[in-house]
Phi, psi and omega in degrees: 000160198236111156282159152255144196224115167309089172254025145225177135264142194156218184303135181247010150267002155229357179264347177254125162236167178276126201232132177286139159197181208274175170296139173293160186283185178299132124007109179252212197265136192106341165297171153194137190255139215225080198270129194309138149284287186212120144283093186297173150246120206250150171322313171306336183282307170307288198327279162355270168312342168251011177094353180256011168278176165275015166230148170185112177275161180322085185306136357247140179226133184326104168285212168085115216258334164208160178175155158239153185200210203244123181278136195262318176225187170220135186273175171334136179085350203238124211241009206224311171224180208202138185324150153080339151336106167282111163209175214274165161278153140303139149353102153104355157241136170280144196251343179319046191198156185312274173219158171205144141019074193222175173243099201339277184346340167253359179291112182253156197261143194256150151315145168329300198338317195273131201248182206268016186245343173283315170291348163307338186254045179267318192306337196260294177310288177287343153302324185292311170326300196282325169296332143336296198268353182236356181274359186249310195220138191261119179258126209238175176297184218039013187265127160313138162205186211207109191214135188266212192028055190296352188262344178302182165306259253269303154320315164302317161300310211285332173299303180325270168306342183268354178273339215264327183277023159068007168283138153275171210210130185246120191220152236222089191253175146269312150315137173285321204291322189327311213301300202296276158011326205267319219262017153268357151288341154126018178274173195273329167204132160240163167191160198305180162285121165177189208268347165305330215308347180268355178289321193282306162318326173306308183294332186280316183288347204063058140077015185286140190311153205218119158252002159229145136212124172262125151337014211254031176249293193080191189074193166317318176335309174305308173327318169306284195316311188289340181265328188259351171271159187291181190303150157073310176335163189229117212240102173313356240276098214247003169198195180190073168267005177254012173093001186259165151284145188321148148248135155202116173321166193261325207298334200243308200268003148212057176258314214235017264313050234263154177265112159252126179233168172216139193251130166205134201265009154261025172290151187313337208261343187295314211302341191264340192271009178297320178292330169267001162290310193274321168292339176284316174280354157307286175342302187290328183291318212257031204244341198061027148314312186226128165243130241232057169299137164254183164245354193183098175299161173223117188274155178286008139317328201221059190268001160307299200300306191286346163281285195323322168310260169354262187324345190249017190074159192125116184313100184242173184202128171304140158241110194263037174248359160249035178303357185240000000 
């Protein structure tokens, strides 16, 4: 059976190949043997392979932080999915592989509705999304909030879903071309990174109080966010695409007295609330709010060519229904 295997940490276009490796054993009781479909390469996955993440595993090892695929068999006892099921994999099995192993209690069954490379990206984005939105702050409609890299993946869910729950969204691009894009997602305001911008946001709200605001840049980016969210508000930070550490002024963090958090969404107190998180953004995917673009597939025979892709931006995805 054919895998990709991290063998070193470092450049991860040259430490992950495609590897022979043996078959999983039978299903045991609580199991379930799950042969893939599609594994996106996810940020978390880079991060991982180059050593800066919270997890590192043992070298060399099958990666891959999410994917969905077809349940082939089941062990003993188990009730919760059944052959022929499509579902995402869980947290803590790497999915990078022909099939693999998992533990049923973590399996979620995707609707007929979803075909398989959108379910391949539900567990991470759009889960992270609905956990974004229900753990800092209780938001009710109409209330604002405010999130930058409006054009990432993880923003597109958030948009999605903070639209679906009837909140307004103010998003935070860096690029001019980006705007027209944004705002066909449906936020309430978007704008560049500069030094109007919070003015112009004041305006777009009419000055109504902004009591989230998410993170996923850091750098001065904070610095934005933190001057435009309210007294008390609560400041996310759920990623680092520009590689800096947060700025946030002391005149904003204890003028406003602001709430700072850093978000990761396999911290312990999240893990029980992952099915219903995941199951409200199924809802939203399968209602056709929210759509999961990829740009590009890959087999994993050609797992250079799909890191470098991956790395140079753009959604991509193994397909381990063409591996070689």
């Amino acid at each position: 059976m054919k895998a990709v295997h991290l063998t070193a940490y470092g450049n991860p276009a040259q430490n992950l190949r495609m590897v022979e490796v043996s078959e999983p054993n039978a299903p045991s009781a609580g199991e379930a043997l799950v042969r893939m479909e599609y594994a996106p390469i996810d940020y978390s996955d880079l991060l991982l392979a180059n050593g800066v993440y919270f997890l590192n595993p043992k070298l060399p090892s099958v990666i891959g932080g999410e994917g969905a695929g077809i349940v082939e068999a089941i062990g003993l006892g188990v009730t919760g999915v059944k052959v022929g099921d499509r579902v995402t994999i869980p947290f803590g099995t790497f999915t990078w592989a022909e099939k693999v192993l998992a533990p049923t209690q973590g399996l979620f069954v995707v609707p007929p509705s979803i075909d398989a490379r959108t379910a391949s990206m539900l567990s991470i984005n759009p889960t992270t999304a609905v956990l974004l939105l229900d753990e800092f702050v209780k938001l009710k409609a109409k209330d604002w909030i405010v999130l930058n890299a409006a054009n990432s993946h993880v923003a597109r869910c958030l948009i999605a879903i903070a639209k679906s729950r009837k909140l307004k969204v103010v998003g935070i691009v860096r690029r001019s071309e980006l705007v027209p894009e944004i705002e066909k997602l449906g936020v309430d305001f978007v704008g560049v990174e500069s030094p109007e911008l919070s003015k112009q946001i004041q305006i777009a709200t009419g000055g109504t109080p902004i009591s989230l605001g998410l993170d996923a840049v850091g750098g001065p980016a904070t610095a934005t966010m933190a001057s435009v969210v309210s007294s008390g508000a609560h400041l996310v930070s759920y990623a680092s695409l520009s590689g800096l550490p947060i700025h946030v002024p002391q005149g904003d963090l204890i003028g406003k007295r602001l709430n700072i958090h850093g978000f990761w969404m396999y911290y312990e107190e999240y893990l029980p609330k992952m099915r219903a998180a995941l199951t409200e953004a199924t809802k939203v995917v399968a209602s056709g709010k929210l759509t999961l673009p990829v740009t590009t597939t890959y087999k994993p025979s050609q797992i250079k060519e799909a890191i470098e892709h991956s790395q140079r931006g753009g959604k991509v995805l193994l397909d381990f229904n063409h591996p070689n």
